[in-house]
Structure formats: structure tokens, C-alpha cells
C-alpha positions as a Markdown table, in Angstrom:
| # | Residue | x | y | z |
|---|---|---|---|---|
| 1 | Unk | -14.5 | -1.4 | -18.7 |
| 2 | Unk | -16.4 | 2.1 | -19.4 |
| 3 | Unk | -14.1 | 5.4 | -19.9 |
| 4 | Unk | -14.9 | 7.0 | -17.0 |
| 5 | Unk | -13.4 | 3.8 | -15.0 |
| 6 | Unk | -10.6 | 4.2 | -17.0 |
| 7 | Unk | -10.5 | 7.9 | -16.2 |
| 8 | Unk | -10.8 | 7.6 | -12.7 |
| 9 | Unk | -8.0 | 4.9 | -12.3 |
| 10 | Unk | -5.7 | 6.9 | -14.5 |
| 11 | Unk | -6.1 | 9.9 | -11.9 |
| 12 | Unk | -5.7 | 7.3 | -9.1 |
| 13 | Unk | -2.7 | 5.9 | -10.4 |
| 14 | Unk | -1.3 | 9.4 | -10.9 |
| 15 | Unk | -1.7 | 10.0 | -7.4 |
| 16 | Unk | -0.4 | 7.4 | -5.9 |
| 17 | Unk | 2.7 | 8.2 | -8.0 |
| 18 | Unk | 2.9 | 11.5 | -6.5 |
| 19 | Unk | 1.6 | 10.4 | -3.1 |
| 20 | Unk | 3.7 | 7.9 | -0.3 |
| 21 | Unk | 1.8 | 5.5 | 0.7 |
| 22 | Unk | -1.5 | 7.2 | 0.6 |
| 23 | Unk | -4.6 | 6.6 | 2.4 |
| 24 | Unk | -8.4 | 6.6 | 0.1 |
| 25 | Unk | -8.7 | 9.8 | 1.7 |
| 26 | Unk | -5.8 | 11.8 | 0.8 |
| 27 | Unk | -6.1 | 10.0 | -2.6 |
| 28 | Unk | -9.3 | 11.7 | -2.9 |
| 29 | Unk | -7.9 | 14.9 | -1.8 |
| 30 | Unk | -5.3 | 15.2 | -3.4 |
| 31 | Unk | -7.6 | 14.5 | -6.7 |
| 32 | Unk | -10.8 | 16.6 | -6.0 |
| 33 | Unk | -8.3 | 19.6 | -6.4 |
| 34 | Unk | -8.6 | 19.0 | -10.2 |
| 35 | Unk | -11.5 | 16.6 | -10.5 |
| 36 | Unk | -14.1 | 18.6 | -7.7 |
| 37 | Unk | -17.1 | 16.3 | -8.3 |
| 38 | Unk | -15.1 | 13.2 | -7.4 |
| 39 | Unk | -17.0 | 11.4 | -4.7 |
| 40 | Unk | -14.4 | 9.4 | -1.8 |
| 41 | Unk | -16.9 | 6.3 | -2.5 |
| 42 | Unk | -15.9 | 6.5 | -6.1 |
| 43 | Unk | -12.1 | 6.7 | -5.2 |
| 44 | Unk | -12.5 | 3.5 | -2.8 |
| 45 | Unk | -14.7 | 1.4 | -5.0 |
| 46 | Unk | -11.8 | 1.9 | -7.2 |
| 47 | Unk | -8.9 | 1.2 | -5.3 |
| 48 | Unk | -10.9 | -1.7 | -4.5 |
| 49 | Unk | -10.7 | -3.2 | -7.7 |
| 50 | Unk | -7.1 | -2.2 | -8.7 |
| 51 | Unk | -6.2 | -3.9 | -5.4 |
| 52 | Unk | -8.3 | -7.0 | -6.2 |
| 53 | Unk | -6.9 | -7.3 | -9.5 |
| 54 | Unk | -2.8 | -6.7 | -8.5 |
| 55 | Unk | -2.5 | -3.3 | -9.9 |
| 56 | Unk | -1.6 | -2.0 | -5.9 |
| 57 | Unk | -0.7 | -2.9 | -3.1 |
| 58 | Unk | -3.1 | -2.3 | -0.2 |
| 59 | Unk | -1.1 | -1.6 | 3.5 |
| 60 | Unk | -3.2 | -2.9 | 6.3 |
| 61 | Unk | -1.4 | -1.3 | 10.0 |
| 62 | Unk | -4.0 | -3.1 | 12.5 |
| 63 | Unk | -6.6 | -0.2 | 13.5 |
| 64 | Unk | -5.3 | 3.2 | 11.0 |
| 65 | Unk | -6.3 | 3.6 | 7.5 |
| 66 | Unk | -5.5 | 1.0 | 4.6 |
| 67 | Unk | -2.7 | 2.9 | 2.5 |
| 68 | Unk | -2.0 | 1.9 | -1.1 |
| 69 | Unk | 1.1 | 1.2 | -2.8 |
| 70 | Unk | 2.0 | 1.9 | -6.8 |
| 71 | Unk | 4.9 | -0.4 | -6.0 |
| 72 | Unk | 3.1 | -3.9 | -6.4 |
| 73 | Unk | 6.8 | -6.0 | -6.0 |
| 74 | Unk | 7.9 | -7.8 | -2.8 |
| 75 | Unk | 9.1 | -5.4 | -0.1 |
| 76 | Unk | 8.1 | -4.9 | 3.6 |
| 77 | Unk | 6.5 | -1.7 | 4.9 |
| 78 | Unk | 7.4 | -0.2 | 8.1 |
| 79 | Unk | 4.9 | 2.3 | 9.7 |
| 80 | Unk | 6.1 | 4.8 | 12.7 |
| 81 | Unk | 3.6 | 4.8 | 15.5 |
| 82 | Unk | 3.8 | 8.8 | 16.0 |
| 83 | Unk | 3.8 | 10.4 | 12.9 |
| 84 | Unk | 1.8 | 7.7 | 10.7 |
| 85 | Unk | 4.7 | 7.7 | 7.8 |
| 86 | Unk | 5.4 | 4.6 | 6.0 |
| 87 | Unk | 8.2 | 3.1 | 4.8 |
| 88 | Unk | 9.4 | 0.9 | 2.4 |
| 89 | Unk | 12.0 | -1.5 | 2.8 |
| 90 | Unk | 13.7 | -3.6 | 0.3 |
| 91 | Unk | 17.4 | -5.5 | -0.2 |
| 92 | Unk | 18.4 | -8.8 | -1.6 |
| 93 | Unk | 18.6 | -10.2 | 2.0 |
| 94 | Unk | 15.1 | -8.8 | 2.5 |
| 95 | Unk | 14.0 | -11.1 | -0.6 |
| 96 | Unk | 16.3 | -13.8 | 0.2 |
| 97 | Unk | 14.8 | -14.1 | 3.9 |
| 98 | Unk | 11.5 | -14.1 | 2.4 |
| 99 | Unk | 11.8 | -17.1 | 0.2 |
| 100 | Unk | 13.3 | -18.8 | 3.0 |
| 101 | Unk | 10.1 | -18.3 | 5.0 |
| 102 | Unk | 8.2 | -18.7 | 2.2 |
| 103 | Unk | 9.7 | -22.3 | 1.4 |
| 104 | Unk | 9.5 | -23.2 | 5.2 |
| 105 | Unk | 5.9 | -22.7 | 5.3 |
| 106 | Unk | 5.6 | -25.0 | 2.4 |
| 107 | Unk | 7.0 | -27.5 | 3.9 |
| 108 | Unk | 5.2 | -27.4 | 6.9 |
| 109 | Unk | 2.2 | -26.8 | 6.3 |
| 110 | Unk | 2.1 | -28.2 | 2.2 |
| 111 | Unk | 0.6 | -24.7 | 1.8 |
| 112 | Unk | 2.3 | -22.9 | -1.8 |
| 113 | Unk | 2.6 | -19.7 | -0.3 |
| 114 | Unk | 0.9 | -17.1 | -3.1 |
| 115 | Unk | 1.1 | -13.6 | -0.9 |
| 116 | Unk | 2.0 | -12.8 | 2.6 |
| 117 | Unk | 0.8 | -9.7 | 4.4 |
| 118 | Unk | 3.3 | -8.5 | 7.0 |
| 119 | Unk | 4.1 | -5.2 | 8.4 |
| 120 | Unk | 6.8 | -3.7 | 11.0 |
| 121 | Unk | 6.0 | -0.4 | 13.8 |
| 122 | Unk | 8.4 | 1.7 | 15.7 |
| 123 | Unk | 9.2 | 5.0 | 15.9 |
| 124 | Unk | 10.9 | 7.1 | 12.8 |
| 125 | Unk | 14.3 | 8.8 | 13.0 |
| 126 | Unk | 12.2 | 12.5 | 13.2 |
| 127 | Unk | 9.8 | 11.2 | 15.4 |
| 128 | Unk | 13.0 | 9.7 | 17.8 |
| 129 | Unk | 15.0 | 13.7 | 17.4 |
| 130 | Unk | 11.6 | 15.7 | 18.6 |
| 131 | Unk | 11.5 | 13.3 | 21.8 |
């Protein structure tokens, strides 16, 4: 890995801190305000790999943007339909439900489930008062 990988993931990982559930593009925004020769290919190529590798989470809602997640640990995401804000949601019951589902798909299928991709829409609380 060359330093200016390492450069660029360091200011990709500091804005995904900052940011919820970015997309590449307000990643690359939100970085080109310090960093102005940043290309979005660059900021993609890189997300890329840290997704590939496990460092985040990539958030794929049917048809919008991939988003990207700092918080690599089982949880669901919820998206609202209106304004585009995602969610995350987490419990014990959450993760209990999950290796429930998880085991029963083993069994059926004899398939050791390794990562699941699942994601919930509806309409947000803000989104529900402005209607």
C-alpha cells in the first residue's frame, strides 16, 4: 500500500465519521473542501477496496446511491423514501432474530450464512409531520 492510498483512506474514513451514511458523492464533497484536487473516481476506487476488504459497510437501497457505513457490526439500515435519510437500527432482539434466521437458512439450505444484505423503507418521523 503507497502513502497516498493511505492518505486518501485516512480522509475517507474521517468523513464517513463525520458523515451519516454517506453517498461517494458527498464523501467527495465533503473532502474536496480541504483536499481540492481529489478526483470522485479516486474517492470510489477507494471505497471500493475498503468495502471489499471489511473496513465499511456499503448500503445498497434498490435504484439510489450506494451509501457507506464506518459502523462495519451487524445492524439493519432503514432508508425513508422522501427525504433519502438513513437509519440505523440495532438491539439485542435485532441480533437475536438475526441468528435465528441466520441458523434457519443453514439448515435449509446447508448454506453457512457468512453476510446478509437486507434493508427496510418507509417514511421518517419528519417526513410523516410535513405531510
Amino acid at each position: 500500500m503507497n502513502k497516498r492510498y493511505s492518505a486518501q483512506k485516512m480522509m475517507i474514513e474521517e468523513a464517513l465519521m463525520r458523515l451519516d451514511h454517506p453517498t461517494a458523492s458527498e464523501i467527495h464533497d465533503y473532502i474536496k473542501k480541504s483536499y481540492p484536487n481529489i478526483s470522485l473516481g479516486t474517492v470510489y476506487r477507494n471505497l471500493g477496496l475498503m468495502a471489499e476488504s471489511g473496513d465499511v459497510l456499503r448500503i445498497t437501497f434498490g435504484d439510489a446511491p450506494d451509501r457507506f457505513d464506518i459502523n462495519t457490526h451487524d445492524h439493519f439500515h432503514v432508508m425513508c423514501k422522501k427525504c433519502g435519510q438513513v437509519f440505523d437500527a440495532e438491539s439485542d432482539r435485532l441480533k437475536e432474530l438475526l441468528a435465528q434466521i441466520d441458523q434457519s437458512l443453514e439448515e435449509t439450505t446447508g448454506v453457512h450464512i457468512e453476510n446478509r444484505s437486507m434493508y427496510y423503507q418507509g417514511i421518517c418521523s419528519s417526513c410523516r409531520e410535513q405531510s
